[in-house]
C-alpha positions in Angstrom: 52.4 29.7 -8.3 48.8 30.4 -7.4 48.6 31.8 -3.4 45.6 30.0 -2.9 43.8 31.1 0.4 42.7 28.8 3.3 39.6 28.5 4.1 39.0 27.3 7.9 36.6 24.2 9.2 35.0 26.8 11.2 34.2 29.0 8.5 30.6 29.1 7.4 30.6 28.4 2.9 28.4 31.7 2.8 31.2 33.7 4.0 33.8 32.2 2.7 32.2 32.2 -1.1 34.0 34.9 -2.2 37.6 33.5 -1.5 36.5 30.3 -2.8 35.9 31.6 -6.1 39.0 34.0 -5.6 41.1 30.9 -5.2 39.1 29.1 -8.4 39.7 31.9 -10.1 43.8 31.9 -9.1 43.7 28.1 -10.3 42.3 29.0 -13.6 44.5 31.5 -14.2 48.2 29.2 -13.3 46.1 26.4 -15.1 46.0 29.2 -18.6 49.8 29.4 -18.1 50.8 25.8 -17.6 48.6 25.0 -21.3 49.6 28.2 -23.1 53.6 26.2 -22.7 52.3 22.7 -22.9 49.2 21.7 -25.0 47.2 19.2 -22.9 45.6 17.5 -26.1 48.8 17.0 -28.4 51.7 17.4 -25.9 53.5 19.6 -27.8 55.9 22.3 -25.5 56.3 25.2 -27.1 57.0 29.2 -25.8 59.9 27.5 -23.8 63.0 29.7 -24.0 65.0 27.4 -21.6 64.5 24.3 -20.2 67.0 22.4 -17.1 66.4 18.5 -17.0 68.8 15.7 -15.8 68.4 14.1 -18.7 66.2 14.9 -22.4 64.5 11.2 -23.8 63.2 11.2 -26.7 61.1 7.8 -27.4 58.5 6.7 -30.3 57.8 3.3 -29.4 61.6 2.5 -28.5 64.5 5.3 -27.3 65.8 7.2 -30.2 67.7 9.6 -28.6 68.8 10.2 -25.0 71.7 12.8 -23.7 72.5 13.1 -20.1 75.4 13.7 -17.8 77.5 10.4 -19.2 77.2 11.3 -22.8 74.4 10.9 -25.9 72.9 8.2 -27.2 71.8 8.1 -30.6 69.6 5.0 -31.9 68.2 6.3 -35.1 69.7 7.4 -38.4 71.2 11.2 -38.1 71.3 13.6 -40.2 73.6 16.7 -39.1 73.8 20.2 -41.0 76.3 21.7 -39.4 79.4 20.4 -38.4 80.0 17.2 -36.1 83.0 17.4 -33.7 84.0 14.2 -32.2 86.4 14.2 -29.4 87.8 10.7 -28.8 89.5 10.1 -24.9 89.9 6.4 -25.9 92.1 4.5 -28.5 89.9 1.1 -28.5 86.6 3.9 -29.4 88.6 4.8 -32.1 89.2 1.3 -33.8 85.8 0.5 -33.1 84.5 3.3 -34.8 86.8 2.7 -37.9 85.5 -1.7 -37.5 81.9 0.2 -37.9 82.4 2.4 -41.0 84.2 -0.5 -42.7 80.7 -2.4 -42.6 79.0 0.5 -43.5 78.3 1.9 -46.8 79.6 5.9 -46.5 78.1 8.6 -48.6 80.3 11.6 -46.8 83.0 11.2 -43.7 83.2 14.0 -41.9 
């Protein structure tokens, strides 16, 4: 974060010219790393090499996807390449579940 230096009521802009453009120039410079992660135009992150949230959305008009502390949400077709565990704590998930894939037509069942 940019240590940006005060500059008092009392002092005159002549003087205080030189930490004004110091504290530009320490703007500019957090301003270069904030867009070199985060492209201001297409809103693409990129560079990241970990993130922390409370929760990851991801929306295109309506919620596709959403995980958070109480589980995942999944509102879009899936495709998965690796395997999918499923851990069931409840019997009535379970027959639910099976209700759904009867209605469905199934290429593959994991």
């Amino acid at each position: 974060m940019a240590n940006i230096t005060e500059i008092l009521g009392t002092d005159s802009v002549s003087s205080s010219r030189p930490t004004i453009n110091s504290n530009f120039e320490l703007l500019n410079d957090e301003l270069a790393s904030v867009t070199a992660l985060l492209n201001p135009v297409t809103g693409v992150l990129s560079g990241l090499t970990s993130a922390t949230a409370q929760q990851l959305s991801i929306v295109d008009g309506t919620t596709l996807f959403v995980v958070n502390t109480n589980g995942a949400t999944v509102a879009t077709a899936a495709t998965f390449l690796a395997r999918l565990i499923l851990v069931v704590q409840s019997s009535s998930l379970v027959l639910l579940v099976l209700q759904q894939m009867q209605q469905q037509t199934m290429h593959q069942v994991f």
